[in-house]
Structures are given as structure tokens and as C-alpha cells.
N, C-alpha and C positions, 0 to 999 in steps of 0.2 A: 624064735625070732620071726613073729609071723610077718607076711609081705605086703603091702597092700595090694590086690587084685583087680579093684572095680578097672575097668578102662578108663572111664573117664577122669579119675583121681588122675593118671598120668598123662591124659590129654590136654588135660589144664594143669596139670604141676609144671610138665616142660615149660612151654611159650610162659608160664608166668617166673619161674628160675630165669630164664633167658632175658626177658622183658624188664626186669629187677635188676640188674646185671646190667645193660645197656643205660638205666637210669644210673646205677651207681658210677659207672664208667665215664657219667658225665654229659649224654645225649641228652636232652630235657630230666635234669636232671630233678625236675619239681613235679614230676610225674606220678611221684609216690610209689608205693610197695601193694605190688598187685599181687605175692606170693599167699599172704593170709586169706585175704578175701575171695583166691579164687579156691583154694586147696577147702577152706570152708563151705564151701558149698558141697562137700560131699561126708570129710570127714570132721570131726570135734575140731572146733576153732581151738583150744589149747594144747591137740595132736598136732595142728597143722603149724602152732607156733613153736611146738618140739621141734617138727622135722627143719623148719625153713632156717633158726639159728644157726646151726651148723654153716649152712651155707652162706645165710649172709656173713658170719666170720669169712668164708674162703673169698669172700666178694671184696671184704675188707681191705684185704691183703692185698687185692687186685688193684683195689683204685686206690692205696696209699703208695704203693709203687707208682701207680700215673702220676699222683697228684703229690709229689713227695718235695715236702718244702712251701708249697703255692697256700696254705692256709693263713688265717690271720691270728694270731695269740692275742691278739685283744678281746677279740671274740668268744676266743677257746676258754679265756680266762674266766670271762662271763657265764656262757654256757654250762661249761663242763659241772660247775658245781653243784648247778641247781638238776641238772639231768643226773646226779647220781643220789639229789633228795627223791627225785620222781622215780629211779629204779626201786630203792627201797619202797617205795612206800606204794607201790606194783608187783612187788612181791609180797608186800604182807595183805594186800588185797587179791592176790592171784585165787589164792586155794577157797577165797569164800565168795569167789562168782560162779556160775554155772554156764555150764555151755550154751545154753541159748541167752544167757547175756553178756556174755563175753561176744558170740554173735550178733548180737542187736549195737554194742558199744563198735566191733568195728563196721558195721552197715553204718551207723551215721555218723562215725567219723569221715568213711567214705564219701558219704552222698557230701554232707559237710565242704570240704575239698573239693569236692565236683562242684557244687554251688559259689562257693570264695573262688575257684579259679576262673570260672565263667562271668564271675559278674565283672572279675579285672579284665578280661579282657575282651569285654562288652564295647562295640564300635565308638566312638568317639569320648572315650573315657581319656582325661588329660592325664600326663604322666608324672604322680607327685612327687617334689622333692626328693632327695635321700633323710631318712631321719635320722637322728643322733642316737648313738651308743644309748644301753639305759641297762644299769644292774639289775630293775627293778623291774622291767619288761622283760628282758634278758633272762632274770632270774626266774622269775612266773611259768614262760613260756617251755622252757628250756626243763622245767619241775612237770610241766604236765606231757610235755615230750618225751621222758622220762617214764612217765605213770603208763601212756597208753602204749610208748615199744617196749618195754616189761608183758602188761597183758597179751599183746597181738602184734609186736611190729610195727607200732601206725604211727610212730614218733615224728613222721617225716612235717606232715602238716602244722602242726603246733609249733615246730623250729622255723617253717616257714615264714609263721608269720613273725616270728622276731626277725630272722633274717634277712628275709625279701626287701622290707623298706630303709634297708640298711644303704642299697644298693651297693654292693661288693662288686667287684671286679670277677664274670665268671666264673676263672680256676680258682680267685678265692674262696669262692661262695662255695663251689661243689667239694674243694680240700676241705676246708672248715666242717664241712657236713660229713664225710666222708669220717675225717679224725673222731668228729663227736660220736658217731653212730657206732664206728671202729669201738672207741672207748665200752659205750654202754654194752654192745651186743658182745664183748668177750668177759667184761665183769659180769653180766648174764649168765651165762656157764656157768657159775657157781647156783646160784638160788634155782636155774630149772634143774640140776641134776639132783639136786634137795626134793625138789618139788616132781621129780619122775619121768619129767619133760625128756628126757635123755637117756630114754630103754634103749635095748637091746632093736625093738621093730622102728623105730622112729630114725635109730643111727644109719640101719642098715636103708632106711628109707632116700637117708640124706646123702650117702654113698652113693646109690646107684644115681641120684642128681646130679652132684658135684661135679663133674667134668664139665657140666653145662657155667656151673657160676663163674670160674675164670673167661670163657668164652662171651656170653653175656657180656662183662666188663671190658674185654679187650674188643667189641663189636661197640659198645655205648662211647670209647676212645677214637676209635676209628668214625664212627658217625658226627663223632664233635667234632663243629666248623667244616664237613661235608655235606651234610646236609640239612635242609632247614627243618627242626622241631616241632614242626606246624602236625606232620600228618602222624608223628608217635602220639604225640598230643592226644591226640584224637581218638586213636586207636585205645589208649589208655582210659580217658575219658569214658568210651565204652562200656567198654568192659566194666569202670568204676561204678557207672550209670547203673548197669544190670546186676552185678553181684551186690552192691550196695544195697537195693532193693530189694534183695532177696533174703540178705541177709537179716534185714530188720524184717521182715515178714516172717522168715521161721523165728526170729529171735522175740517176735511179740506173739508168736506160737498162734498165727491165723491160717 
């Protein structure tokens, strides 16, 4: 069961466990999942999406305890189905990507995200409407949300955008996401243990994390409606700015 050693795998694995954790628990919760994107920058983005599942299951458990009851089944109803067409059809694409395109697909999903969230909230932009329900956007959205947290984790953006202009009620919005991701990332289990995702060095990886993923969540709980969102935001953004970048650099092998 070998360990991983380099130091900075673990310099950047913590703060992004922790950071992921605090999104999940509901603090800017449209933050995204910084755990692939940074753990990639040293080791195989499909190593780094072995080790991080585990945890985001324990994450799971976290914030369905917060958030237990607050989601919307209207939404779930929508969701839920097309995000288990986008699992399969993430696992039958997993095994014939390679690692630097698996790296390049989450660099610009990232950058992607970093771009949509900065243009919304570009100074004098008016605040549109809520939109109406739609199977059909629902379904779409929610299938390719599906596709890319199968690959890497990166589900979070693609639900965003069905979701976001729904305008949900907060503890809606973050239950609902919460339940959905819940769903995907433990039927997951099955296809990476297939797929090898879930050795022996990847478990033991995820073990010496874990204690971090409930803390995370239960600190993302405690920051919601304490403090304002503005400066994880940011911090997040960062980060997303720099690994994103990078990642599509090694992933177009310059």
C-alpha cells in the first residue's frame, strides 16, 4: 500500500478536503470542488478522483445530517434521473481517456466556472427573474453533471446552471445538491472499484484525509449566515484561476 510522499500532494490535499467540506456544509455553496483540481496538479487526475470519493461520501453524510428534510423533490425528481444517464455514460468513457485529458476536461471545466461566475456577478448586472421548472433543461444539465463528476468530480457547475436560475430558497438549493451529489457519489462506488479507482494506496490515502471531511462540513454549517461569502469566494476563485490554467497547460502537453 504505497503512501503518497511528495509534500506538497499534502499541502494542497488538506486546505482543498477542508475547503470542499465548507462548500458542502453550505458556505458559498456554488464554490465548486477544489479537491480534483488541486490534488491534480501533482498526482493522475483519475488517482486523485480515486482518493477524493471516499471523502466526499463522508462529506455527504455530513451535510445530509445539516440539511435533512430542506430539499425540494420537485427538483430531485428532475435531476436525479438524468444524473444517473450522465454516471453511466462517465463510466463507459472513463477507462478511454487518458490522464492528460481527463486534466485538460477538468482545467476547462474550471476556468469555464470561474468565467460564468464572474460575468454574473459583474457590477450592474440586473437580477433575472426565477425561471420555470423544465424536464428538458433539468434533464440535459443534470446528464452532463453526471458525465463530468463520474470523470473528476466537477458535477457541481453543470447543476448550477439548471439550478441557480430556479432561484430556490438557500437551504433548498444546497439540500437538493447535497441529496443529488449524495446519490451520484455513492452509486459511484460501484463502477471506480470496477475500474481500480479504490486500491489499496488510494483508500489508505483517503483515511489519513477523513477526519478533515466532517470538520470541513461542520465549519461550511457554522459559516452559513455568519459570515458573508464574498471573501471564500474569492479565495476559491483563486485557486480555480491557477490550477485551471494549469491544468489545461499540462493537459494540452505545452
Amino acid at each position: 500500500m504505497p503512501i503518497i510522499t511528495d509534500p506538497l500532494f499534502w499541502a494542497l490535499a488538506i486546505p482543498a478536503v477542508l475547503l470542499t467540506g465548507i462548500s458542502k456544509g453550505g458556505f458559498a455553496s456554488g464554490a465548486g470542488n477544489s479537491i480534483v483540481p488541486l490534488m491534480a496538479l501533482v498526482i493522475p487526475a483519475p488517482q486523485a478522483a480515486g482518493i477524493a470519493l471516499p471523502l466526499l461520501c463522508a462529506m455527504d453524510i455530513s451535510g445530509l445530517r445539516a440539511w435533512w428534510g430542506k430539499w425540494s423533490r420537485r427538483e430531485l425528481r428532475v435531476i436525479l434521473p438524468g444524473g444517473l444517464v450522465g454516471l453511466a455514460l462517465g463510466t463507459a468513457a472513463f477507462g478511454l481517456m487518458s490522464d492528460r485529458q481527463v486534466k485538460l476536461m477538468v482545467g476547462v471545466i474550471a476556468l469555464a466556472f470561474l468565467a460564468r461566475s464572474l460575468w454574473q456577478a459583474r457590477p450592474g448586472r440586473e437580477v433575472p427573474r426565477p425561471a420555470a421548472p423544465s424536464w428538458l433543461r433539468g434533464g440535459f444539465w443534470s446528464a452532463l453533471s453526471g458525465f463530468t463528476s463520474t470523470i473528476a468530480h466537477a458535477g457541481g457547475p453543470p447543476l448550477a446552471i439548471y439550478l441557480y436560475p430556479l432561484r430556490l430558497e438557500r437551504a433548498a438549493l444546497v439540500a437538493t445538491s447535497v441529496v443529488f451529489f449524495g446519490v451520484m457519489n455513492y452509486v459511484k462506488l460501484v463502477p471506480y472499484f470496477f475500474l481500480g479507482q479504490l486500491s489499496a494506496g488510494n483508500l489508505l490515502t483517503s483515511l489519513i484525509l477523513l477526519p478533515l471531511a466532517p470538520l470541513g462540513v461542520r465549519m461550511g454549517v457554522w459559516l452559513s449566515g455568519r459570515m458573508s461569502d464574498r471573501v471564500f469566494y474569492r479565495l476559491i476563485y483563486a485557486m480555480l484561476a491557477v490550477t485551471g490554467s494549469k491544468l489545461v497547460w499540462d493537459g494540452l502537453g505545452l
